[in-house]
TORKOL-4160 file (C-alpha; in steps of 0.2 Angstrom, whole numbers, padded with zeros to 4 digits, m for minus):
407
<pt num="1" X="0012" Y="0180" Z="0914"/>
<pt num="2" X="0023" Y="0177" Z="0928"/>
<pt num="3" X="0031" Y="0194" Z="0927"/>
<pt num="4" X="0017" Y="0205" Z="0922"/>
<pt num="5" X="0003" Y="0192" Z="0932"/>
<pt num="6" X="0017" Y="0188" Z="0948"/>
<pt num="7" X="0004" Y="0190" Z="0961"/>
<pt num="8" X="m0009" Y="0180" Z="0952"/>
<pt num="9" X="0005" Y="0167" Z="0949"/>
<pt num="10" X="0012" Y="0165" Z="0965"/>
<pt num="11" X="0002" Y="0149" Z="0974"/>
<pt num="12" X="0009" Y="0132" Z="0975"/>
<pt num="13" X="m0004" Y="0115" Z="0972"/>
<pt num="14" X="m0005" Y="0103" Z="0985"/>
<pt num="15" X="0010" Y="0092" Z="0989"/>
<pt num="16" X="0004" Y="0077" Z="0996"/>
<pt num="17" X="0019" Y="0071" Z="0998"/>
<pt num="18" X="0021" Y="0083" Z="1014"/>
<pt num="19" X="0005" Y="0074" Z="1020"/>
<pt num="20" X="0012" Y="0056" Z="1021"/>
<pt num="21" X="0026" Y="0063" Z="1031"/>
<pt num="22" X="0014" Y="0067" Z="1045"/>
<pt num="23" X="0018" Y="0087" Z="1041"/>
<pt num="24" X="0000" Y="0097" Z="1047"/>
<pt num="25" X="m0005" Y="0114" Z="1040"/>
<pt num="26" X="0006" Y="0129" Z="1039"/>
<pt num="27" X="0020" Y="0115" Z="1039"/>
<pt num="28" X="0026" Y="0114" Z="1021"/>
<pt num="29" X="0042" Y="0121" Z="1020"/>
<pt num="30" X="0049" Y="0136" Z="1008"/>
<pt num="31" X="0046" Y="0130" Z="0993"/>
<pt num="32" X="0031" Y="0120" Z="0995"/>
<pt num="33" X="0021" Y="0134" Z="1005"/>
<pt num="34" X="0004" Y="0141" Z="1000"/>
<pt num="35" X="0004" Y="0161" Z="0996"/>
<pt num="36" X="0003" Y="0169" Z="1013"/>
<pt num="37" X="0010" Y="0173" Z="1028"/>
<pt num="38" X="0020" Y="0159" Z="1032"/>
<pt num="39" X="0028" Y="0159" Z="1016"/>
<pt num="40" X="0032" Y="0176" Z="1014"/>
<pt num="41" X="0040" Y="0172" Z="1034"/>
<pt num="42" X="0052" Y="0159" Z="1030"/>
<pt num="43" X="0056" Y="0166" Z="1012"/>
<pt num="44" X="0061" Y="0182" Z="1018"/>
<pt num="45" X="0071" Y="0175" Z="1032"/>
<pt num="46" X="0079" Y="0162" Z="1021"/>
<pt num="47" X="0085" Y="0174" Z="1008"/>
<pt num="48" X="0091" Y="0187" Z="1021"/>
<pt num="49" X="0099" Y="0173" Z="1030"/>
<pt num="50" X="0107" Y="0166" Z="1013"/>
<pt num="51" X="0111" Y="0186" Z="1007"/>
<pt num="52" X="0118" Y="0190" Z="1025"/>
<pt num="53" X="0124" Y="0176" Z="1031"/>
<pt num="54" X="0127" Y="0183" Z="1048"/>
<pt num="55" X="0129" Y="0165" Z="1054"/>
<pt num="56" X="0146" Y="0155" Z="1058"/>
<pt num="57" X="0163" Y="0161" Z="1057"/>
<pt num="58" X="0164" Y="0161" Z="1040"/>
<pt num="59" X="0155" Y="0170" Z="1023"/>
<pt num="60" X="0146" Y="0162" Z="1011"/>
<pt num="61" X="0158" Y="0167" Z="1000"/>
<pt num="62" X="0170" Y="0157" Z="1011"/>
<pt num="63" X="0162" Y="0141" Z="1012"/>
<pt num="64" X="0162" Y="0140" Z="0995"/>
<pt num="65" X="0180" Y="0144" Z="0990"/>
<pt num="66" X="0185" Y="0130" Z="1004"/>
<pt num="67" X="0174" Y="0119" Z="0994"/>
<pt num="68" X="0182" Y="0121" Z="0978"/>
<pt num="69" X="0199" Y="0120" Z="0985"/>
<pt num="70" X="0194" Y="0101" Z="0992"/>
<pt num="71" X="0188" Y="0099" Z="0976"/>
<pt num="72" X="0199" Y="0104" Z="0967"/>
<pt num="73" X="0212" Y="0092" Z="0978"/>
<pt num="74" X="0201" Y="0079" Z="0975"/>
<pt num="75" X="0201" Y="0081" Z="0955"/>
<pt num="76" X="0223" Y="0079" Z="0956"/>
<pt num="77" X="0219" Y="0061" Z="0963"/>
<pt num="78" X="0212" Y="0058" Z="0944"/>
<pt num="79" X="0225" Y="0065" Z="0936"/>
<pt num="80" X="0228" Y="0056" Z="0919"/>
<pt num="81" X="0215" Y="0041" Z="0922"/>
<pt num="82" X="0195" Y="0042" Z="0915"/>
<pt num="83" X="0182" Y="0046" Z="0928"/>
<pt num="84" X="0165" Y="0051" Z="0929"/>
<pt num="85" X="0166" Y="0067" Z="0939"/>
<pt num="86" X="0148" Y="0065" Z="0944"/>
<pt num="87" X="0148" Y="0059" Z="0960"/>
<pt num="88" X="0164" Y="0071" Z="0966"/>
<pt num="89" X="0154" Y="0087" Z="0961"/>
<pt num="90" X="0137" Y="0081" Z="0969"/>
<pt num="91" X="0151" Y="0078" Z="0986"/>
<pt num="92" X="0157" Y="0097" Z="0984"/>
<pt num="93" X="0140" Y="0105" Z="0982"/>
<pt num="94" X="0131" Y="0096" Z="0995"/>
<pt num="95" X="0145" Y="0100" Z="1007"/>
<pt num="96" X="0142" Y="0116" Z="1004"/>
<pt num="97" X="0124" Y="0115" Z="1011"/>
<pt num="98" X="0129" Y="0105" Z="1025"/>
<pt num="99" X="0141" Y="0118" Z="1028"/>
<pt num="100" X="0127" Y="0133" Z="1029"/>
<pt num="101" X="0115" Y="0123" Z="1037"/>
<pt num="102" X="0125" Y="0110" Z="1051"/>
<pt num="103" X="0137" Y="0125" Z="1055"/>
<pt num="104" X="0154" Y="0114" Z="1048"/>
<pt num="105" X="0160" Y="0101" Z="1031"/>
<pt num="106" X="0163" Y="0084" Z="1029"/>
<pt num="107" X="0176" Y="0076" Z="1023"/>
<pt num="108" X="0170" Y="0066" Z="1005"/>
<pt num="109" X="0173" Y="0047" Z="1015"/>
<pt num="110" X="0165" Y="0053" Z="1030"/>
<pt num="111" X="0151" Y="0039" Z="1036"/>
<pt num="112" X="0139" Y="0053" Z="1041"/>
<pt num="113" X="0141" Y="0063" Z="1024"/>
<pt num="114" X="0140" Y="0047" Z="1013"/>
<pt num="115" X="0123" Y="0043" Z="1023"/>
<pt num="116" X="0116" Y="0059" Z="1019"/>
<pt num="117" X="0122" Y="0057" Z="1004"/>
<pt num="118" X="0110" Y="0042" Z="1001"/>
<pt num="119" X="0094" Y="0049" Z="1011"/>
<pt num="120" X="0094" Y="0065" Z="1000"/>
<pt num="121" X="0098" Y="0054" Z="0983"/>
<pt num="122" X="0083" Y="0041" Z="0987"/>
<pt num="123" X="0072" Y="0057" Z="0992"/>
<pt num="124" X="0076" Y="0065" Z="0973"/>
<pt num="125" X="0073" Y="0049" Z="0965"/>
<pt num="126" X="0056" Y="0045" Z="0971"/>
<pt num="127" X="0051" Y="0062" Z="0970"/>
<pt num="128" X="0057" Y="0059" Z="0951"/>
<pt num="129" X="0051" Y="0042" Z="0947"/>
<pt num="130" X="0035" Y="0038" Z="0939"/>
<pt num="131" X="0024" Y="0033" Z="0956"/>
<pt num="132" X="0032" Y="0049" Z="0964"/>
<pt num="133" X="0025" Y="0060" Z="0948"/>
<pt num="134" X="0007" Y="0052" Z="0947"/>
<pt num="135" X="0005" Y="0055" Z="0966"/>
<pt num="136" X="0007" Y="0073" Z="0965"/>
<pt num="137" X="m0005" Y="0073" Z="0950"/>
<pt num="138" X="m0018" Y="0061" Z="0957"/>
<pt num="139" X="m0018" Y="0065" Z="0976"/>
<pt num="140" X="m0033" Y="0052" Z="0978"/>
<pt num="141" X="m0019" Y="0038" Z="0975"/>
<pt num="142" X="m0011" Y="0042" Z="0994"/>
<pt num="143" X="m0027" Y="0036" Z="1000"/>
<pt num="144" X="m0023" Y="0016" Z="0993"/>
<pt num="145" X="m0021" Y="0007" Z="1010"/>
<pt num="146" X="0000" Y="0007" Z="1013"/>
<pt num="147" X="0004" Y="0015" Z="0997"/>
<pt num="148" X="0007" Y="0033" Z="1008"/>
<pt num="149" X="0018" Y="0023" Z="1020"/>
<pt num="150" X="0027" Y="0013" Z="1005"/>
<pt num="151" X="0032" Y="0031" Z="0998"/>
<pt num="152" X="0039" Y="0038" Z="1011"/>
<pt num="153" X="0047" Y="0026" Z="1019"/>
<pt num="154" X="0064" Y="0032" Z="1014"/>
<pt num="155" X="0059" Y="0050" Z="1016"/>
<pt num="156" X="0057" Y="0045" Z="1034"/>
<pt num="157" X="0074" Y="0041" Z="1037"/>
<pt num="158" X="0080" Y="0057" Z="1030"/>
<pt num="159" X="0071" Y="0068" Z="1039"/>
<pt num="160" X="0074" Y="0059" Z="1056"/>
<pt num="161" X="0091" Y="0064" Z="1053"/>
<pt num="162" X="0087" Y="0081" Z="1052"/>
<pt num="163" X="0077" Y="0080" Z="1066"/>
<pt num="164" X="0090" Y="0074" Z="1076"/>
<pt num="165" X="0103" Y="0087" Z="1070"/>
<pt num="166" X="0092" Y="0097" Z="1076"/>
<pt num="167" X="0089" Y="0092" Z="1095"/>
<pt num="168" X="0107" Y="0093" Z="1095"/>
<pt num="169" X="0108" Y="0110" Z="1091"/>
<pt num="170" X="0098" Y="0113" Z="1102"/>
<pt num="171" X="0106" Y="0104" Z="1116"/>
<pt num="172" X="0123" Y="0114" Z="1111"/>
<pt num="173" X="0117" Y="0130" Z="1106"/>
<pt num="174" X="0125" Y="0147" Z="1115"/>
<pt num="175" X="0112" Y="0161" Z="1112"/>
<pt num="176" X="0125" Y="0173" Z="1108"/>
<pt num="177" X="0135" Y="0163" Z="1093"/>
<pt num="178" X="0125" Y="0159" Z="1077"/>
<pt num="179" X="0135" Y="0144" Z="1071"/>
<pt num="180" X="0122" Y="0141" Z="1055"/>
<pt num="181" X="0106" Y="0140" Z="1047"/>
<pt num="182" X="0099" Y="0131" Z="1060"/>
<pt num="183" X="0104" Y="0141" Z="1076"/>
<pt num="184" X="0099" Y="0157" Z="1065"/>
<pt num="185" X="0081" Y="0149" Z="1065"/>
<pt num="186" X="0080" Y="0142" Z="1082"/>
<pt num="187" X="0084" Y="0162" Z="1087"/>
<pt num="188" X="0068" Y="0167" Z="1076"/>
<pt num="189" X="0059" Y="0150" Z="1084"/>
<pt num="190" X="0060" Y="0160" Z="1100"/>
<pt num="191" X="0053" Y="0177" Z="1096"/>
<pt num="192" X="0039" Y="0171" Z="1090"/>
<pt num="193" X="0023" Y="0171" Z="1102"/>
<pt num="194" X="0014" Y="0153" Z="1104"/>
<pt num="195" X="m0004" Y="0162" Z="1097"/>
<pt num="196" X="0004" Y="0169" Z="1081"/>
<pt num="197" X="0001" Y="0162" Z="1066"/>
<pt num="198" X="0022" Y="0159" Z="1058"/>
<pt num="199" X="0033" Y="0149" Z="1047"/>
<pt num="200" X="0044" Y="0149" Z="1063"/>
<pt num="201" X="0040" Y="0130" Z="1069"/>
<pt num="202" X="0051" Y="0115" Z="1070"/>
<pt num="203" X="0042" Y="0107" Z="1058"/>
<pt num="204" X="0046" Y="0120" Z="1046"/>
<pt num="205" X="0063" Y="0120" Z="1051"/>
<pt num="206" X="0065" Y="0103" Z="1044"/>
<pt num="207" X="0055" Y="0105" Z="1030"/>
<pt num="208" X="0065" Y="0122" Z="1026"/>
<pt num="209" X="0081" Y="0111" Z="1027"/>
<pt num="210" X="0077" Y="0100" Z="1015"/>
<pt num="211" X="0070" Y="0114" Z="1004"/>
<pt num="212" X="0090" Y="0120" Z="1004"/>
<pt num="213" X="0096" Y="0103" Z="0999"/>
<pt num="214" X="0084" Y="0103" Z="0983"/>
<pt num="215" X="0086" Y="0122" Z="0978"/>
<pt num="216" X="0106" Y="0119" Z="0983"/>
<pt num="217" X="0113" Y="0102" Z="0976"/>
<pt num="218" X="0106" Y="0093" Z="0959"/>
<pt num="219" X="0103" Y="0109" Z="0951"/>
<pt num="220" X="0118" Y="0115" Z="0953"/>
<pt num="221" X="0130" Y="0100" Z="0954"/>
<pt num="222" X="0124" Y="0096" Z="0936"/>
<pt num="223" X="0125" Y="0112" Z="0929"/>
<pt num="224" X="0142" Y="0107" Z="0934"/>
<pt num="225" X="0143" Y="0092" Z="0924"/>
<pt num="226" X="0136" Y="0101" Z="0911"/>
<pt num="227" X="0151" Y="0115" Z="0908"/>
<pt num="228" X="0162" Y="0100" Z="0910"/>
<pt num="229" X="0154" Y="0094" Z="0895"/>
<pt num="230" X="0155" Y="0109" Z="0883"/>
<pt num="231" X="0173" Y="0111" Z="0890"/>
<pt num="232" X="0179" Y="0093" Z="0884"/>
<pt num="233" X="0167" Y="0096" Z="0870"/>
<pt num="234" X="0172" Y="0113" Z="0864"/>
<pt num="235" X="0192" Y="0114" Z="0869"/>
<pt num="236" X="0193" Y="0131" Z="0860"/>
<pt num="237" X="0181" Y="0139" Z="0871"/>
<pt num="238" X="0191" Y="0131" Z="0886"/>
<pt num="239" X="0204" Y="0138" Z="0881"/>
<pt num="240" X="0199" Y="0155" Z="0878"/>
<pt num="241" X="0190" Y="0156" Z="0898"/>
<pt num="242" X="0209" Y="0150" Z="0904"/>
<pt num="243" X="0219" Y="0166" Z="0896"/>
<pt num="244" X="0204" Y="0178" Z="0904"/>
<pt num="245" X="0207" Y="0168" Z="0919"/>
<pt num="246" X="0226" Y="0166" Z="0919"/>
<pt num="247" X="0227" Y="0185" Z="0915"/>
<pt num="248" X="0214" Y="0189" Z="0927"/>
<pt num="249" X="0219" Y="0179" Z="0942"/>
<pt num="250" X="0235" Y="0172" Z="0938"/>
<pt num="251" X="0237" Y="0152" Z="0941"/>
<pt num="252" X="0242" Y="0154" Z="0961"/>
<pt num="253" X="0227" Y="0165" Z="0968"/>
<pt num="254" X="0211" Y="0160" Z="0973"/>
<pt num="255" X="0197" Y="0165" Z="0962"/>
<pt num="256" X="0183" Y="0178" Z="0971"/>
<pt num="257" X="0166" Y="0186" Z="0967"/>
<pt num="258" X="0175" Y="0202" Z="0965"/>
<pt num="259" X="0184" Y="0194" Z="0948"/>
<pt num="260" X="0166" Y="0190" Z="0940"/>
<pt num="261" X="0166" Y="0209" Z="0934"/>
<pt num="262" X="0184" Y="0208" Z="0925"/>
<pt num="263" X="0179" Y="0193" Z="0916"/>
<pt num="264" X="0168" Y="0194" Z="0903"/>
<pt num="265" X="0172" Y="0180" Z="0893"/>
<pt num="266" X="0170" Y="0167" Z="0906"/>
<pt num="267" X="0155" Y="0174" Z="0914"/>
<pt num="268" X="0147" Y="0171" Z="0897"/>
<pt num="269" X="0150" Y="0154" Z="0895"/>
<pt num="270" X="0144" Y="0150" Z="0912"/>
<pt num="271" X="0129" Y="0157" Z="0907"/>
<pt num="272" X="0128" Y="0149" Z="0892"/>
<pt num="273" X="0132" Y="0134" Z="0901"/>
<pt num="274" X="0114" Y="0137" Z="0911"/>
<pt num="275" X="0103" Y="0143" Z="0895"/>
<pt num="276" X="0108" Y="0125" Z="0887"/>
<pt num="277" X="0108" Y="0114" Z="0902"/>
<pt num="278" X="0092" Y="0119" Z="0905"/>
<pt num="279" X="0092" Y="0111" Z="0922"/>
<pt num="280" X="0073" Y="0113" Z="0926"/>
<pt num="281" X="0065" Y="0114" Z="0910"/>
<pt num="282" X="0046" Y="0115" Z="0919"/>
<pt num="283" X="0052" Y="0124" Z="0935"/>
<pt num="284" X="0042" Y="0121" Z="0952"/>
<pt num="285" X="0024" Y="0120" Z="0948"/>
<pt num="286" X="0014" Y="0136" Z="0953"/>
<pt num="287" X="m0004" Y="0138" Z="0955"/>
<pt num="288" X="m0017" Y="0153" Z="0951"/>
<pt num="289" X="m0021" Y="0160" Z="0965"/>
<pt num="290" X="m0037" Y="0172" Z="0959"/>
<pt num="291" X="m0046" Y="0170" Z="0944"/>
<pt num="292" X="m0032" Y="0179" Z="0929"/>
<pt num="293" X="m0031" Y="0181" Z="0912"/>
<pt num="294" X="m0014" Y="0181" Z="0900"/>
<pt num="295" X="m0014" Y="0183" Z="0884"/>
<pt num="296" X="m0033" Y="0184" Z="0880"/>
<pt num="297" X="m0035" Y="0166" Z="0890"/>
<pt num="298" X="m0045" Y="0167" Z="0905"/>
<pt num="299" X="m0036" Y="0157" Z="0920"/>
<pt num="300" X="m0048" Y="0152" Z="0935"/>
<pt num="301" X="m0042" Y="0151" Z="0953"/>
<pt num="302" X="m0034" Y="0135" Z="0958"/>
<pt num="303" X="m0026" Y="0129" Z="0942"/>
<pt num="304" X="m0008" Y="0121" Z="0942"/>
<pt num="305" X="0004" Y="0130" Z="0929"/>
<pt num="306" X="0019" Y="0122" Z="0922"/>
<pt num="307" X="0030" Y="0136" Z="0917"/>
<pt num="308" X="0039" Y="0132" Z="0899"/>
<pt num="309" X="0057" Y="0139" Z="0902"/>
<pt num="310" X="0063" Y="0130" Z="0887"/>
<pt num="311" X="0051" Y="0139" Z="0876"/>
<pt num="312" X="0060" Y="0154" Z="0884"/>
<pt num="313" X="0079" Y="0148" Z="0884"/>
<pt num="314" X="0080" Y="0142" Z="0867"/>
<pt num="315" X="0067" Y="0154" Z="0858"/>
<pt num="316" X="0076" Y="0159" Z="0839"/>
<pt num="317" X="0067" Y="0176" Z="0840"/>
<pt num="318" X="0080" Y="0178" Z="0856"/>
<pt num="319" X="0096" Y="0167" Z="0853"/>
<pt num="320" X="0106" Y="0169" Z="0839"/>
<pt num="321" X="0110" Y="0151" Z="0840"/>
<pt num="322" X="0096" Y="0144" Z="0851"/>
<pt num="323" X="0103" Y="0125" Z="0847"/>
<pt num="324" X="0120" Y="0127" Z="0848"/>
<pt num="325" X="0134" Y="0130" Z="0863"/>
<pt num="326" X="0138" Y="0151" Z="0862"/>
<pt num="327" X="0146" Y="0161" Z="0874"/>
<pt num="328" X="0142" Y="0177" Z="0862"/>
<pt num="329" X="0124" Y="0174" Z="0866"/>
<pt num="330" X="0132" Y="0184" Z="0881"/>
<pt num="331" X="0144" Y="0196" Z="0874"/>
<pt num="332" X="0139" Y="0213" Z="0866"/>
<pt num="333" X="0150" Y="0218" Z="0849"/>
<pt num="334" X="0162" Y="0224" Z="0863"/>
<pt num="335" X="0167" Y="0209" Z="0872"/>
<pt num="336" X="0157" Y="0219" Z="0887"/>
<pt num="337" X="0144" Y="0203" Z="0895"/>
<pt num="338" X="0126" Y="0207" Z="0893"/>
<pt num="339" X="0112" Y="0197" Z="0902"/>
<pt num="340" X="0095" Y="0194" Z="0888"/>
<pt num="341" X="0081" Y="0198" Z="0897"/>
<pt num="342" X="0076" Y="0181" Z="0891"/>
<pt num="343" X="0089" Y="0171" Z="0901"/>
<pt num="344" X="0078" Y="0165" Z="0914"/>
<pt num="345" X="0084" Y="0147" Z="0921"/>
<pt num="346" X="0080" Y="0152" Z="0940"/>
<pt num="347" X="0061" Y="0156" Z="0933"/>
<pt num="348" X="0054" Y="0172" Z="0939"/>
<pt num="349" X="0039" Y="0180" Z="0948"/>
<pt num="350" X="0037" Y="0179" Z="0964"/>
<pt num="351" X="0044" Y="0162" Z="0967"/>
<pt num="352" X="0060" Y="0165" Z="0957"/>
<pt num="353" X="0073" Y="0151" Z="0963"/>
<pt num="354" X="0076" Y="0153" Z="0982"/>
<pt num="355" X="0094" Y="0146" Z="0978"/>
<pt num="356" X="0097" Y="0158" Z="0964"/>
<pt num="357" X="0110" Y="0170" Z="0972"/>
<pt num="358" X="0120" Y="0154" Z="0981"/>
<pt num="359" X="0119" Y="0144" Z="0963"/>
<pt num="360" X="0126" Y="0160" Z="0954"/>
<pt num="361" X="0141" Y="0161" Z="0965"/>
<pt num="362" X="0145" Y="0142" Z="0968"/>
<pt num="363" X="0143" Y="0141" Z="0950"/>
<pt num="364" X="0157" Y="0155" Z="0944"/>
<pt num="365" X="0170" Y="0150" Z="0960"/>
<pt num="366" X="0169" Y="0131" Z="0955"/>
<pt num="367" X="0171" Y="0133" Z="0937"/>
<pt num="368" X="0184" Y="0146" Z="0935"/>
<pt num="369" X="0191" Y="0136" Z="0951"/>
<pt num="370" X="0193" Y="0121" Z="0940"/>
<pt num="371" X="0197" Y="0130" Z="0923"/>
<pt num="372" X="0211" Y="0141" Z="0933"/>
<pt num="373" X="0220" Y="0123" Z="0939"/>
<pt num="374" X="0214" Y="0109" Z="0927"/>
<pt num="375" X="0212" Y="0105" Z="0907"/>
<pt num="376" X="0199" Y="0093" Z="0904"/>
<pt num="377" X="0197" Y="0083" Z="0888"/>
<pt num="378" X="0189" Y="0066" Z="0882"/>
<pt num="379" X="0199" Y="0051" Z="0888"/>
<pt num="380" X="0209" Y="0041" Z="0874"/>
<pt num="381" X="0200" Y="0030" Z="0863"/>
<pt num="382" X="0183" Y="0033" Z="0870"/>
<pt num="383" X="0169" Y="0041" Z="0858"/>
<pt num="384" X="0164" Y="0060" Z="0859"/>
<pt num="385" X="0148" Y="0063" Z="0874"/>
<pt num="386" X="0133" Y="0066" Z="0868"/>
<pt num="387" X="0125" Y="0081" Z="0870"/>
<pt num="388" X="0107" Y="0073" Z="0874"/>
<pt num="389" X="0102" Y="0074" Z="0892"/>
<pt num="390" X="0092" Y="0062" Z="0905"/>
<pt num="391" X="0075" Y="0071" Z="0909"/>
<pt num="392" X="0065" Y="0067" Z="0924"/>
<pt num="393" X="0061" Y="0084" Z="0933"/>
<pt num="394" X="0078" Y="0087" Z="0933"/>
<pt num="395" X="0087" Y="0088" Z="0914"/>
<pt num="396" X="0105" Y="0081" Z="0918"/>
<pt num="397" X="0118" Y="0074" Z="0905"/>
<pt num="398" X="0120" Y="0059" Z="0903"/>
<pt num="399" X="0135" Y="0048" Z="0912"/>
<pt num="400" X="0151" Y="0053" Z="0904"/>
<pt num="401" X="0169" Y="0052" Z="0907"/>
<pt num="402" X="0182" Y="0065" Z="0906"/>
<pt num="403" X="0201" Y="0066" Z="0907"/>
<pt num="404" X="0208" Y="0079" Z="0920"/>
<pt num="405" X="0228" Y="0086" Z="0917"/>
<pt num="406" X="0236" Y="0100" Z="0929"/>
<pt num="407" X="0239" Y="0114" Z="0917"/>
């Protein structure tokens, strides 16, 4: 249905979240927007911005290989003692969106990091926890006298720091240098006429930025964790990415996008990483936006849809071993990677992952970044991780340790 019924598909329900934080009509963000014109602007723009990236000094591409270099540096410090990697991979990738979107990185101890660090982490857990979930289903429940303000109290926080990034940029901007996501915008910002109707307004600007941080940092930081997981837990397969990478790109070069299509092997198991990590079982919520019918059952206009990806991901009629870790799930009888029309972990339609083509490359830089420097293993004396995860609307493993050696 959300292939062959896209258009039909492609609305969002209500968000009352967006409400409480004072944010007016047309004022929802990328991810959040209605089907229309506004969205179709600030998608567009975001993807071409993200694809392009003809902002800053650097490529996208760039950004994220210095990430995984400080990273990777930061790993060496735990060399030989248990950690819970966690935390460092949530640091790498969020830098990476602080990167594209506030024009520069922080260093992981850097007081303004760590805050926003903490603004975004109590943002995704109320929009996890139980009151934060009933809200969106019950929209009446904003209306209790000071439970609205309750809510977003720490969301408030947040996005006055984005506000305020914001006046600076603007304060510091030079018309003719595109430092980042936000100066890219602010150009669009000023194209637009004040009668037209756009998803070109400071409001959205903001609400865009967050939008980022959700489609760029939890999802992909615990992929992460979860190919750190199967590494410790499967040491074979570790091994068998490291000779495809030692022979690829030696131990001394810097992995690129251009290796991905020499390695097979790897690429498969990062892949395989995302079809059992399963990051967002029930993807975004979407909502009809006509009257539809799939399958024989007729769909009215206005119904919220939870698209299933795990009846997708782990159908048997698709996976050879639909349960189990398998890289050959990706591999044809030639060791050539395949891509099963049923891997879908960014959904699809219309409203496919915004973050898709970031996620994609952070994921294979990082990884074979790590695999091309590190062996990881389960620390001394300390039982074999479990392969059950934590679900909220994120599905994340749960808290592990791991052992890290220079290879």
């Amino acid at each position: 249905g959300l292939i062959n019924k896209a258009e039909d598909m492609s609305d969002r329900p209500d968000f009352p979240g967006n409400e409480s934080y004072g944010f007016k009509e047309n004022c929802e963000g990328v991810l959040a927007a209605r089907y229309g014109a506004v969205w179709r602007d600030l998608r567009r723009f975001t993807l071409s911005t993200l694809r392009n990236f003809g902002v800053g000094k650097k490529s996208l591409e760039e950004r994220v290989q210095e990430e995984a270099h400080y990273l990777c540096s930061a790993f060496k410090t735990k060399e030989g003692r248990p950690f819970n990697p966690r935390v460092l991979l949530a640091n790498a990738v969020t830098n990476v969106i602080c990167s594209i979107t506030f024009g520069d990185r922080f260093e992981y101890d850097d007081k303004n990091f760590q805050k926003v660090l903490s603004l975004f982490g109590d943002l995704v857990k109320y929009d996890s926890d139980f009151i934060g979930q009933l809200t969106n289903l019950a929209p009446g429940l904003m209306r209790i006298p000071g439970l609205a303000r309750q809510i977003a109290k720490n969301q408030d926080e947040f996005f006055y720091f984005l506000k305020k990034i914001v006046e600076e940029h603007k304060k510091t901007r030079d018309p003719n240098v595109k430092r980042d996501f936000i100066d890219a915008f602010l150009d669009e910002l000023e194209k637009m006429k004040p009668e037209s109707i756009s998803g070109f307004s400071e409001p959205n600007l903001v609400l865009t930025i967050l939008d980022l941080f959700i489609a760029g940092t939890e999802t992909t930081s615990s992929t992460l964790r979860w190919g750190l997981l199967y590494m410790i837990l499967f040491p074979d397969i570790q091994k068998r990415a490291q000779e495809e990478i030692d022979k690829v790109i030696g131990r001394d070069r810097q992995p690129s996008m251009d290796d991905r299509v020499n390695m097979p092997y790897t690429n498969a198991v990062i892949h395989e990483v995302q079809r059992m990590g399963n990051i967002l079982p029930f993807s975004v919520p979407r909502r009809t936006s006509k009257h539809t019918e799939i399958n024989g059952f007729y769909i009215p206009k206005g119904i919220t849809i939870l698209p299933n990806l795990t009846t997708v991901l782990q159908d048997p009629n698709h996976w050879e071993r639909p349960y189990q870790f398998y890289p050959e799930h990706f591999l044809d009888a030639e060791g050539k990677f395949i891509k099963p029309d049923a891997f879908l972990p960014f959904g699809t339609g219309r409203r496919i992952c915004l973050g898709e083509p970031l996620a994609r490359m952070e994921l294979f830089l990082f990884f074979t970044s790590f695999l091309q420097k590190f062996y990881f293993s389960i620390p001394r004396d300390q039982p074999r991780p479990t392969e059950e995860a934590r679900v909220g609307i994120f599905r994340v493993p749960a808290n592990f340790d791991l052992c890290v050696n220079l290879r």
